[in-house]
PDB file of N, CA, C and O in Angstrom, chain B, residues numbered from 101:
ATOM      1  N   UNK B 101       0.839  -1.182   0.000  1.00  0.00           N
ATOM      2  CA  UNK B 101       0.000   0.000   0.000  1.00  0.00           C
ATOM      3  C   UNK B 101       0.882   1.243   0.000  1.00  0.00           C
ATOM      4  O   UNK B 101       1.912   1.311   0.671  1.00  0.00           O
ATOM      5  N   UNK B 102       0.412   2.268  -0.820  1.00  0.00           N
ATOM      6  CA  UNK B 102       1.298   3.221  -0.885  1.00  0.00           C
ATOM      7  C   UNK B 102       0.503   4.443   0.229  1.00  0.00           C
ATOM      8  O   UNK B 102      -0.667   4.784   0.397  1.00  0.00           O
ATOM      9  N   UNK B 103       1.839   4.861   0.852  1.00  0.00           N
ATOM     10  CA  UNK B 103       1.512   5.875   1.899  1.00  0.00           C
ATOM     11  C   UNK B 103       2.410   7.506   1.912  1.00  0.00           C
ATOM     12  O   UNK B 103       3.640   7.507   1.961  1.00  0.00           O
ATOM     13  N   UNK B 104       1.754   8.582   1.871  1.00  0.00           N
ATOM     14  CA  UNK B 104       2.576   9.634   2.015  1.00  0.00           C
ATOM     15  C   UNK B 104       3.083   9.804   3.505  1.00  0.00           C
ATOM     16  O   UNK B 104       2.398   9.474   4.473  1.00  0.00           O
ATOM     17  N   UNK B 105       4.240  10.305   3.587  1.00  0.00           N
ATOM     18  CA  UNK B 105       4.477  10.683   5.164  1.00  0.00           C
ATOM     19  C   UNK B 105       5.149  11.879   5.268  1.00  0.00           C
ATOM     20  O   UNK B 105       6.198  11.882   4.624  1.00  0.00           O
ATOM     21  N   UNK B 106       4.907  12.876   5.847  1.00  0.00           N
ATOM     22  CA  UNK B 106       6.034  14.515   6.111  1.00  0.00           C
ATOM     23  C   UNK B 106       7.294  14.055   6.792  1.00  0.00           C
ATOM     24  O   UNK B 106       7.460  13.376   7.805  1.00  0.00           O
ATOM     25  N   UNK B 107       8.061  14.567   6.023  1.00  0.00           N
ATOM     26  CA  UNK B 107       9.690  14.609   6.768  1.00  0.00           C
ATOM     27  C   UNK B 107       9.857  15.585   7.666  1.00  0.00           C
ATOM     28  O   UNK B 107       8.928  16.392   7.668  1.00  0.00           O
ATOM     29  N   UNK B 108      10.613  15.769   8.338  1.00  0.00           N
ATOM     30  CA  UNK B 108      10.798  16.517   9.192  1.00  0.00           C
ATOM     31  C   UNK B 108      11.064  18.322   8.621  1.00  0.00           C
ATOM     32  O   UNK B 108      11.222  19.238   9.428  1.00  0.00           O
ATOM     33  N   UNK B 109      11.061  18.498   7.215  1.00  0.00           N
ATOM     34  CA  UNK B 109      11.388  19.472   6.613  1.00  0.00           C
ATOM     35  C   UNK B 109      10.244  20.220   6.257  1.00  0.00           C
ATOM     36  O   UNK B 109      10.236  21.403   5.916  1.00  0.00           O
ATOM     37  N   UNK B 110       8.709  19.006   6.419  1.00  0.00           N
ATOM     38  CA  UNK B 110       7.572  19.190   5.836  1.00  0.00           C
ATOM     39  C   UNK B 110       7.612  18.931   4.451  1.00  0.00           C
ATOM     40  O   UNK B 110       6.747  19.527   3.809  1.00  0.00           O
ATOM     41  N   UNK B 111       8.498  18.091   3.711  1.00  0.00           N
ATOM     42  CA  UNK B 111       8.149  17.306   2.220  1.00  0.00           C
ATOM     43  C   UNK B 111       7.278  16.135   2.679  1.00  0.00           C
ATOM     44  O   UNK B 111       6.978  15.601   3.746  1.00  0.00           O
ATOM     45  N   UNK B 112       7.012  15.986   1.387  1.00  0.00           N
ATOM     46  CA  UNK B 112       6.233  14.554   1.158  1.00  0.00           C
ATOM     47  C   UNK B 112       7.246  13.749   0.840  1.00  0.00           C
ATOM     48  O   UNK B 112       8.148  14.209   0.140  1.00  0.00           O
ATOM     49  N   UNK B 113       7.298  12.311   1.317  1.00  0.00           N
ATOM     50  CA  UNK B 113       8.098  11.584   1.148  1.00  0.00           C
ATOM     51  C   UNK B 113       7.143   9.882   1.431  1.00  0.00           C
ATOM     52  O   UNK B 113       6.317   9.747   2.334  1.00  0.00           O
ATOM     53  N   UNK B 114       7.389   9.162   0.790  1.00  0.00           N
ATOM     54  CA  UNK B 114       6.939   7.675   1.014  1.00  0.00           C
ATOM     55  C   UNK B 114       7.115   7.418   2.393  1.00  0.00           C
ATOM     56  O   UNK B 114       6.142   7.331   3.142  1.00  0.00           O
ATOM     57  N   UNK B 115       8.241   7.292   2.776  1.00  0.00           N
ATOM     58  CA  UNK B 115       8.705   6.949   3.903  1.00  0.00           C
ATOM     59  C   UNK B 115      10.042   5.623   3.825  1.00  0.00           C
ATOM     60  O   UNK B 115      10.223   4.749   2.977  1.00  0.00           O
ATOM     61  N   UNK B 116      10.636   5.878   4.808  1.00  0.00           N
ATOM     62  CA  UNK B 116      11.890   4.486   5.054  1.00  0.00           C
ATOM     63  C   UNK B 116      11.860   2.977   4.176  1.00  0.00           C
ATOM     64  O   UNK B 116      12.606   2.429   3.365  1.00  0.00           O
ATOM     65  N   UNK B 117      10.634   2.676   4.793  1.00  0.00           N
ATOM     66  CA  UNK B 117      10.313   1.232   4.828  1.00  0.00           C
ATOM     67  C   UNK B 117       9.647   1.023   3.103  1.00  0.00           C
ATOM     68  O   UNK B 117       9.706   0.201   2.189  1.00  0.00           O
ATOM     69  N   UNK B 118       9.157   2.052   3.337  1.00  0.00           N
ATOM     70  CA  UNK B 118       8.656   1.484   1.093  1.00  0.00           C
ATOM     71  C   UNK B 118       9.656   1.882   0.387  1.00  0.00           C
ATOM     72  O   UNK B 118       9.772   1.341  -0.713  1.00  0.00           O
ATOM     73  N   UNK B 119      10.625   2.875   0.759  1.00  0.00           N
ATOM     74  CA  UNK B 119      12.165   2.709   0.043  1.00  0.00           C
ATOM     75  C   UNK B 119      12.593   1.483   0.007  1.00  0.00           C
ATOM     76  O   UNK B 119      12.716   1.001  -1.120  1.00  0.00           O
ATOM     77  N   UNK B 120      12.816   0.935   0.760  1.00  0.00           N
ATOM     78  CA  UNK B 120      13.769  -0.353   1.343  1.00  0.00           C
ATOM     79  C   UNK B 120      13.176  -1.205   0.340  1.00  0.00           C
ATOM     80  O   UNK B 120      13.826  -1.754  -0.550  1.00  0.00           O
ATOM     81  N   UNK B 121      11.527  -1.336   0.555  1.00  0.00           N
ATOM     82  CA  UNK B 121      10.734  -2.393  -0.383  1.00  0.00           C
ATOM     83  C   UNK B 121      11.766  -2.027  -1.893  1.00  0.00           C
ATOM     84  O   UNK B 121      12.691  -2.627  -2.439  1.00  0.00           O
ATOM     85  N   UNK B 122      11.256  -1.128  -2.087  1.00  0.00           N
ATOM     86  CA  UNK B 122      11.281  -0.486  -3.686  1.00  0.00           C
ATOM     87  C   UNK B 122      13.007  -0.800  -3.937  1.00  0.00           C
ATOM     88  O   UNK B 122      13.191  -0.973  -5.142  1.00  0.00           O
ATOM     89  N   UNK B 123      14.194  -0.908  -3.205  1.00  0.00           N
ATOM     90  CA  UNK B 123      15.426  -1.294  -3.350  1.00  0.00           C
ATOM     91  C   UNK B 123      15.344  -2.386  -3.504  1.00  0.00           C
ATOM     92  O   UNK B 123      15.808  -2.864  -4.539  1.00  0.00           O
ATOM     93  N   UNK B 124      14.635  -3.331  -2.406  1.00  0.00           N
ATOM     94  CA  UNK B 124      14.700  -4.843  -2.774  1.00  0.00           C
ATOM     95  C   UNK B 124      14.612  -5.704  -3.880  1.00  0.00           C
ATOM     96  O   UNK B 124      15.376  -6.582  -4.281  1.00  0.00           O
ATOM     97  N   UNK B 125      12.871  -5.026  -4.557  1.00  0.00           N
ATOM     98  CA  UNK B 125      12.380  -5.459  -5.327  1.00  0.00           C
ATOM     99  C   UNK B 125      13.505  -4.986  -6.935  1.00  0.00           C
ATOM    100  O   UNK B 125      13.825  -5.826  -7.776  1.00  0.00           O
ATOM    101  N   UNK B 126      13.825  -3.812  -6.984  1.00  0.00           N
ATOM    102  CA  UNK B 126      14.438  -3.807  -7.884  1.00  0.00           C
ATOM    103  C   UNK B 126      15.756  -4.652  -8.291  1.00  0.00           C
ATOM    104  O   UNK B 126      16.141  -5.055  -9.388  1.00  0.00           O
ATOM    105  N   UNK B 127      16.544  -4.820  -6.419  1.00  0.00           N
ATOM    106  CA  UNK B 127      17.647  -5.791  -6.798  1.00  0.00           C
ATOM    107  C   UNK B 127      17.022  -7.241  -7.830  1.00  0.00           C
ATOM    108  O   UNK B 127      17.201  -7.670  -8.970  1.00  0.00           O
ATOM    109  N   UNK B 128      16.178  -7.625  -6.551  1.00  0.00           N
ATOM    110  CA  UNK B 128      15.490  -9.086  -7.202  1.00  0.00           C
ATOM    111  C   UNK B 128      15.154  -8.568  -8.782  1.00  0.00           C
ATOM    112  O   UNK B 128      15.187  -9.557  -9.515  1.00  0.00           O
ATOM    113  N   UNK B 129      14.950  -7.764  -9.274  1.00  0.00           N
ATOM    114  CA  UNK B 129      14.749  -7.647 -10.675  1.00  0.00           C
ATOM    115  C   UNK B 129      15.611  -7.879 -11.541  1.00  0.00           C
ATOM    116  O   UNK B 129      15.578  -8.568 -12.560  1.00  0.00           O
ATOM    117  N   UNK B 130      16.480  -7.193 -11.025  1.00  0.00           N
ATOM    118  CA  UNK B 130      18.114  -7.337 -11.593  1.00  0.00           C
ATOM    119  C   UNK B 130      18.605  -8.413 -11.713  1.00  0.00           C
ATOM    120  O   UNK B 130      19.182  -8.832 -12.716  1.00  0.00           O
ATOM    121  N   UNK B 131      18.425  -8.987 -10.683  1.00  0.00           N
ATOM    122  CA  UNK B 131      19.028 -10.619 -10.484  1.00  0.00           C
ATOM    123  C   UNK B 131      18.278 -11.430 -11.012  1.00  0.00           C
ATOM    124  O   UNK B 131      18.558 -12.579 -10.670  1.00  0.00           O
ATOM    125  N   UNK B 132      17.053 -11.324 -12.017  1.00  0.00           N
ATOM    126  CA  UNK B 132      16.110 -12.164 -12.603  1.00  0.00           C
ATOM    127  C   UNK B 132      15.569 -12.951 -11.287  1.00  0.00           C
ATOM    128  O   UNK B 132      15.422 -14.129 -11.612  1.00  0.00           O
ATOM    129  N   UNK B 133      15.281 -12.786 -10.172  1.00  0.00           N
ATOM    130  CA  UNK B 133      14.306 -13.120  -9.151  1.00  0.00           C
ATOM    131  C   UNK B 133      12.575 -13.055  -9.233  1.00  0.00           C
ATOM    132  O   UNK B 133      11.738 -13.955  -9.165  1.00  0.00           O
ATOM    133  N   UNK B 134      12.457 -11.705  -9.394  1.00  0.00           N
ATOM    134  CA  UNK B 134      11.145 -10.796  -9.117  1.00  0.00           C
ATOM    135  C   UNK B 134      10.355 -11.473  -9.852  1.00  0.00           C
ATOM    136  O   UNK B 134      10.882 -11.572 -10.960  1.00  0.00           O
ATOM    137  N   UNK B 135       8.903 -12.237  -9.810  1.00  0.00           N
ATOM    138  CA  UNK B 135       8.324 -12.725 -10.125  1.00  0.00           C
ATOM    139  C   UNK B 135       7.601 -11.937 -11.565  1.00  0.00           C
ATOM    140  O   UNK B 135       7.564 -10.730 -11.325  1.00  0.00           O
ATOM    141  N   UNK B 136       7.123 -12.185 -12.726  1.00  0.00           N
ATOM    142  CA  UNK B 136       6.432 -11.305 -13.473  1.00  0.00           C
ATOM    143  C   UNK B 136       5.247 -10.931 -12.972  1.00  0.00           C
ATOM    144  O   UNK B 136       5.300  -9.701 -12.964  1.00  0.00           O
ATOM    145  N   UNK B 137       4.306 -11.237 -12.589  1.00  0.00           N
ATOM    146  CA  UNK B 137       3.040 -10.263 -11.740  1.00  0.00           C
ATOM    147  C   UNK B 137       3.538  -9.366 -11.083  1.00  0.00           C
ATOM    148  O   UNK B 137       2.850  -8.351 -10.975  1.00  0.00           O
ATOM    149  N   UNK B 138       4.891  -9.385 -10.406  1.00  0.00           N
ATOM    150  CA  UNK B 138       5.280  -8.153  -9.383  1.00  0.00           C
ATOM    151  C   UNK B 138       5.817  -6.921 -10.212  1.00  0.00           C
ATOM    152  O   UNK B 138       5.840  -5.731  -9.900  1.00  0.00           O
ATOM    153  N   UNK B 139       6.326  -7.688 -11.592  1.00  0.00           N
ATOM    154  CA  UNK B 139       6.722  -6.412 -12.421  1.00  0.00           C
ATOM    155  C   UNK B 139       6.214  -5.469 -12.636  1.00  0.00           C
ATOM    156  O   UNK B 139       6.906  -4.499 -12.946  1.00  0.00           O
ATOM    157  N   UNK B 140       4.940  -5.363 -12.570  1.00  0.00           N
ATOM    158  CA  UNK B 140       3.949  -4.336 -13.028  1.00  0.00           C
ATOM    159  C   UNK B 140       3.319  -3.980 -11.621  1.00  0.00           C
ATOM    160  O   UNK B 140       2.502  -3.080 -11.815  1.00  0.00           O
ATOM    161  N   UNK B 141       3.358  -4.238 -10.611  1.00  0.00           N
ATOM    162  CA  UNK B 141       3.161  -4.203  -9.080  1.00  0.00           C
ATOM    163  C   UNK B 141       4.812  -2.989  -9.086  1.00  0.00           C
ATOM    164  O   UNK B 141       4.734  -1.769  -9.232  1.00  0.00           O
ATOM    165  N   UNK B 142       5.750  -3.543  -8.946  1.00  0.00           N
ATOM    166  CA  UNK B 142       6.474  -3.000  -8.805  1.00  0.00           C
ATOM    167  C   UNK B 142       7.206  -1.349  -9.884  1.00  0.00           C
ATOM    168  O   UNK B 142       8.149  -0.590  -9.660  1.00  0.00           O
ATOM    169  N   UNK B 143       6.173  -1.422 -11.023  1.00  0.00           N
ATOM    170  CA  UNK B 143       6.299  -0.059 -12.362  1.00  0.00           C
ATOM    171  C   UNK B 143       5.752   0.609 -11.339  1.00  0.00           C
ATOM    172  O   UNK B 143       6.385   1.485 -10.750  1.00  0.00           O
ATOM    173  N   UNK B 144       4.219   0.190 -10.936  1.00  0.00           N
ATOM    174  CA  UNK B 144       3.561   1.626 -10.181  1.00  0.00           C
ATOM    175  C   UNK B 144       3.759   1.989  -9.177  1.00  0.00           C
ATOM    176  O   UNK B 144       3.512   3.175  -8.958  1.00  0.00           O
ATOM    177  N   UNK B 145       4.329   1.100  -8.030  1.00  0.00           N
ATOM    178  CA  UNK B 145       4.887   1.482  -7.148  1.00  0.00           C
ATOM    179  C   UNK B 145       6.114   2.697  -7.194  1.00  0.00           C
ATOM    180  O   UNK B 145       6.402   3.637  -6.453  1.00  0.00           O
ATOM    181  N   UNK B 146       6.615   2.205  -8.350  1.00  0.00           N
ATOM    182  CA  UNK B 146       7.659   3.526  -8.930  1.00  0.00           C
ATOM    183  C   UNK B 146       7.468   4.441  -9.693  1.00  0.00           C
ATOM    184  O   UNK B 146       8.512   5.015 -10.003  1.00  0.00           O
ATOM    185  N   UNK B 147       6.101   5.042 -10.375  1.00  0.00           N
ATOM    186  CA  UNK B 147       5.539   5.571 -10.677  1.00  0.00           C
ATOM    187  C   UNK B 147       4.631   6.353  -9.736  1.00  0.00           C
ATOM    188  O   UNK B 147       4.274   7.469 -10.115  1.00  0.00           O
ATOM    189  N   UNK B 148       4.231   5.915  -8.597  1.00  0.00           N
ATOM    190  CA  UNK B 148       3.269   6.917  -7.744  1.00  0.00           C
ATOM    191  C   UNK B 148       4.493   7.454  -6.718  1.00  0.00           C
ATOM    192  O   UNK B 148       4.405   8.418  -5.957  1.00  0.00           O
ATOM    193  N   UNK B 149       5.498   6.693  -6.876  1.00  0.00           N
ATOM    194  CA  UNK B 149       7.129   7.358  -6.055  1.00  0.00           C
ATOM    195  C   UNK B 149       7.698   8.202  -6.345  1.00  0.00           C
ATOM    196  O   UNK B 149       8.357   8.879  -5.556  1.00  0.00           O
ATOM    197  N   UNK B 150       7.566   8.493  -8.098  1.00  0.00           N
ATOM    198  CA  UNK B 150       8.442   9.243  -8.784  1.00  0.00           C
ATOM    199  C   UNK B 150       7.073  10.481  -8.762  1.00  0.00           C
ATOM    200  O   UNK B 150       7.580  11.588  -8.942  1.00  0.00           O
ATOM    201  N   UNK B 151       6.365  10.529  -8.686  1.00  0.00           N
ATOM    202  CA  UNK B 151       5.071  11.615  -8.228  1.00  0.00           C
ATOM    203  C   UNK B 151       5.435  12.876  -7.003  1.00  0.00           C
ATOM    204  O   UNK B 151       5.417  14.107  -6.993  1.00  0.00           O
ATOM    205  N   UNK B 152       5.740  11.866  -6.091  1.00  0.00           N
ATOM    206  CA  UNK B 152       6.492  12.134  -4.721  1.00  0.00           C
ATOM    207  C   UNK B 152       7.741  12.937  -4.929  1.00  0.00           C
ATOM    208  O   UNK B 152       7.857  14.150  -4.756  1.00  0.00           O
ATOM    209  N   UNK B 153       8.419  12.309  -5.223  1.00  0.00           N
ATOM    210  CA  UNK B 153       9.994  12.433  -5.182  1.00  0.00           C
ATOM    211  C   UNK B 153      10.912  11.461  -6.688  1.00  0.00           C
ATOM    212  O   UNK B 153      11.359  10.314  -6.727  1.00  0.00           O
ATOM    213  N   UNK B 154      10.882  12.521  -7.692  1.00  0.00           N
ATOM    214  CA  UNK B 154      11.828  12.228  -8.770  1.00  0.00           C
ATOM    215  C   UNK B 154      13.102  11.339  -8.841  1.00  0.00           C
ATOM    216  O   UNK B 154      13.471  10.310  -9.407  1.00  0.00           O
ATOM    217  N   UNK B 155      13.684  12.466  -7.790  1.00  0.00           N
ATOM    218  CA  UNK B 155      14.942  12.367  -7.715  1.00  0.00           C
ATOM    219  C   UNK B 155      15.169  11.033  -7.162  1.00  0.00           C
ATOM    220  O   UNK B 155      15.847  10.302  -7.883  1.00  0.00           O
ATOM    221  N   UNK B 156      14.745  10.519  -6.006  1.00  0.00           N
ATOM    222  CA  UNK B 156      14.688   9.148  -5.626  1.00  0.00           C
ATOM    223  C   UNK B 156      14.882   8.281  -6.417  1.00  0.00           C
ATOM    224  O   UNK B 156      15.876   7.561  -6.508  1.00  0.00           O
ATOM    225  N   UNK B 157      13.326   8.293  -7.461  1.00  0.00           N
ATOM    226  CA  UNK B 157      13.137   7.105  -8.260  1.00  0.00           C
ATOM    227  C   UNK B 157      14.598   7.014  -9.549  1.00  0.00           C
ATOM    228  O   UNK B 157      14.987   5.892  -9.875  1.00  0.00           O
ATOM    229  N   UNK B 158      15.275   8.275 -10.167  1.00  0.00           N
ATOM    230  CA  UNK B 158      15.940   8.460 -11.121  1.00  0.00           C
ATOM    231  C   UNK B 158      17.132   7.981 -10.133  1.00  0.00           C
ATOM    232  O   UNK B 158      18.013   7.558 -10.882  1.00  0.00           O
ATOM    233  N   UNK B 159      17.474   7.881  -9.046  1.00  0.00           N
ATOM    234  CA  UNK B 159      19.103   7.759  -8.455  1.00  0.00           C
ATOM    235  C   UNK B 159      18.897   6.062  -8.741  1.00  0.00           C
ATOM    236  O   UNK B 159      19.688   5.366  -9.379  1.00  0.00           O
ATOM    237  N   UNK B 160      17.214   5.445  -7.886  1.00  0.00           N
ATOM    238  CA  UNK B 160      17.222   4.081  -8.135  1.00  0.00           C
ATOM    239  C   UNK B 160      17.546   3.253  -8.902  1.00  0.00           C
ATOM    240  O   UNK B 160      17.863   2.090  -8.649  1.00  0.00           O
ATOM    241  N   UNK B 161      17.482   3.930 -10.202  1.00  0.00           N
ATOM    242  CA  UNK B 161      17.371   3.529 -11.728  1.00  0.00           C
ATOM    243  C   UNK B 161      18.522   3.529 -12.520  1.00  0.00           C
ATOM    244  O   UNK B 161      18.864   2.781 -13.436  1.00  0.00           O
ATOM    245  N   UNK B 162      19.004   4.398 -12.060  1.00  0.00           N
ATOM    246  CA  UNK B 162      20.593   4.812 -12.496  1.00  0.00           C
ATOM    247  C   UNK B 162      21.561   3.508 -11.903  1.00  0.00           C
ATOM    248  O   UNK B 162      22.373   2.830 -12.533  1.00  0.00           O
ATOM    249  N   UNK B 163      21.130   3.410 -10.326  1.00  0.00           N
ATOM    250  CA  UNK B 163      21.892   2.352  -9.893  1.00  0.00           C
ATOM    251  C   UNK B 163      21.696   1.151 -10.672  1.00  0.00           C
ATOM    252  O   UNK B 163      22.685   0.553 -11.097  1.00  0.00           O
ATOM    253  N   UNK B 164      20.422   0.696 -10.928  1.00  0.00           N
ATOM    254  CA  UNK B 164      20.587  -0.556 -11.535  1.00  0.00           C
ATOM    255  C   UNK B 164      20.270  -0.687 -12.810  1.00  0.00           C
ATOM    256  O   UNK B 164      19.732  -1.653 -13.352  1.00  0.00           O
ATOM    257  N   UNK B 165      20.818   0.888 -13.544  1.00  0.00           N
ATOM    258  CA  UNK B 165      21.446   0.535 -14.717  1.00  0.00           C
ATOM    259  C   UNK B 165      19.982   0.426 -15.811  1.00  0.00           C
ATOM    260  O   UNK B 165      19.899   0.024 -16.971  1.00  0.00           O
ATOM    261  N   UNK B 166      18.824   1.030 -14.767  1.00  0.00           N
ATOM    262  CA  UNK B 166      17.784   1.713 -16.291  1.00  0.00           C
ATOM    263  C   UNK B 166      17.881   3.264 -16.535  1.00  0.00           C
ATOM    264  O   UNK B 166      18.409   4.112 -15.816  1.00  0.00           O
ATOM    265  N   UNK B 167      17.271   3.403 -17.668  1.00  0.00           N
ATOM    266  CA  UNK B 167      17.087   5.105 -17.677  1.00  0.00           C
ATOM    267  C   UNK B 167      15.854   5.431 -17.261  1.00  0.00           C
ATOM    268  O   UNK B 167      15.761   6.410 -16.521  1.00  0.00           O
ATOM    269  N   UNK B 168      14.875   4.834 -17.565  1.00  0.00           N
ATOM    270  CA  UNK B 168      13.399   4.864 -17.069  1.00  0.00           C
ATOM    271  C   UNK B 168      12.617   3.624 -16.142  1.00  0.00           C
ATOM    272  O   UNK B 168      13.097   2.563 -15.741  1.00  0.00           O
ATOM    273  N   UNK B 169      11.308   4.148 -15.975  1.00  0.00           N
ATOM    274  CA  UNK B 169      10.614   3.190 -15.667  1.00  0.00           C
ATOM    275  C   UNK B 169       9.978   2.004 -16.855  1.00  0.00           C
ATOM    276  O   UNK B 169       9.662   0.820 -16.738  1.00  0.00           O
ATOM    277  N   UNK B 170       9.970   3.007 -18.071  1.00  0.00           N
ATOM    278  CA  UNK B 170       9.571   1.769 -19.035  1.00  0.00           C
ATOM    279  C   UNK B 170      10.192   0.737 -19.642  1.00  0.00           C
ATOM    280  O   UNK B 170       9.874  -0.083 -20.503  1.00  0.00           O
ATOM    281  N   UNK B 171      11.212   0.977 -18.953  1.00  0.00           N
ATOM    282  CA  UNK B 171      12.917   0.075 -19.137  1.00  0.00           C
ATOM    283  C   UNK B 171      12.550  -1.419 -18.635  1.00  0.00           C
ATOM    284  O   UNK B 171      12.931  -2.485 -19.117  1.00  0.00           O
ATOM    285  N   UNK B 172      11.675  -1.181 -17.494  1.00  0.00           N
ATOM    286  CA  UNK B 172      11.336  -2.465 -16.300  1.00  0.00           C
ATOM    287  C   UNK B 172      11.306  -3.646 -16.999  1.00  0.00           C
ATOM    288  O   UNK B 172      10.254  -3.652 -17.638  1.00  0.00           O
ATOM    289  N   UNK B 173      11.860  -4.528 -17.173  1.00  0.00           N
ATOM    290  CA  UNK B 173      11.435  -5.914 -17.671  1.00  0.00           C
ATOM    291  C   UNK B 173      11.133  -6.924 -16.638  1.00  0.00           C
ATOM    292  O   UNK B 173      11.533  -6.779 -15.483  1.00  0.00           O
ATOM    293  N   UNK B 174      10.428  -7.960 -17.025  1.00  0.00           N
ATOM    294  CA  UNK B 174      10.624  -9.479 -16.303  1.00  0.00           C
ATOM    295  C   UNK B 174      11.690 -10.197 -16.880  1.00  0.00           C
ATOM    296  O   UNK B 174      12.195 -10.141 -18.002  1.00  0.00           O
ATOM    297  N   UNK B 175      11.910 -10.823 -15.971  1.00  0.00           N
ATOM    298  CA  UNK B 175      12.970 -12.137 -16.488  1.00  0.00           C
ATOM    299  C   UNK B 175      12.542 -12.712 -17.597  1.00  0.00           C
ATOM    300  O   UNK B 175      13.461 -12.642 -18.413  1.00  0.00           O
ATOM    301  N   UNK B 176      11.851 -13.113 -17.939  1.00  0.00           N
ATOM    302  CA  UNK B 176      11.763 -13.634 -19.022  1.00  0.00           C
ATOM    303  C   UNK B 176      11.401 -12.764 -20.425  1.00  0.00           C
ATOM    304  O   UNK B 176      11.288 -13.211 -21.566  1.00  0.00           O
ATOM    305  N   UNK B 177      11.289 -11.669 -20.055  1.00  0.00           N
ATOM    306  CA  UNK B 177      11.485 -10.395 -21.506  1.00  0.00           C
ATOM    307  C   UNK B 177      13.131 -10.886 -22.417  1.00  0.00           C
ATOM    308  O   UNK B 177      13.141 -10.424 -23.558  1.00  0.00           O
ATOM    309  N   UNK B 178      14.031 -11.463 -22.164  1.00  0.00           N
ATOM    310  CA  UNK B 178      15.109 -11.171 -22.849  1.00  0.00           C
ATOM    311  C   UNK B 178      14.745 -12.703 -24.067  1.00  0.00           C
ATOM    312  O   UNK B 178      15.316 -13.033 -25.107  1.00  0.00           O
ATOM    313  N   UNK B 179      13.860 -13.166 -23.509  1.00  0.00           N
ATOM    314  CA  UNK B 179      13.661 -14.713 -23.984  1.00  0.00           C
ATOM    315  C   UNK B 179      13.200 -14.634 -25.554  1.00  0.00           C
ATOM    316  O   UNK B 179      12.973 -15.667 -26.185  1.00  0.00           O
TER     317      UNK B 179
END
């Protein structure tokens, strides 16, 4: 479930713990883990994130080496 929370600055921010999710899930993506139903579980999750906070979702992406969100594949896209 996606949740807004105020930082201490008064931004909007997801919060800690759906970061962490949203790191996980992308490793497991990377690593051909992430199930395909979660792929598209996991686009909008980064899509109502990148709403929030851009910059977040673009550092995420960079790390593992997409440029976008429409980049997202399942494991079995390369097939």
């Amino acid at each position: 479930m996606n949740r807004l929370t105020l930082s201490n600055q008064g931004q909007a921010s997801i919060g800690r713990d759906a970061k962490s999710e949203l790191r996980a899930a992308l490793h497991r993506l990377s690593v051909g883990k992430l199930p395909m139903p979660e792929v598209a579980n996991l686009k909008g999750r980064l899509a109502f994130t990148y709403a929030v906070g851009p910059a977040f979702v673009m550092s995420l992406l960079a790390r593992y080496g997409y440029s976008s969100i429409k980049e997202l594949e399942g494991p079995l896209s390369t097939i």
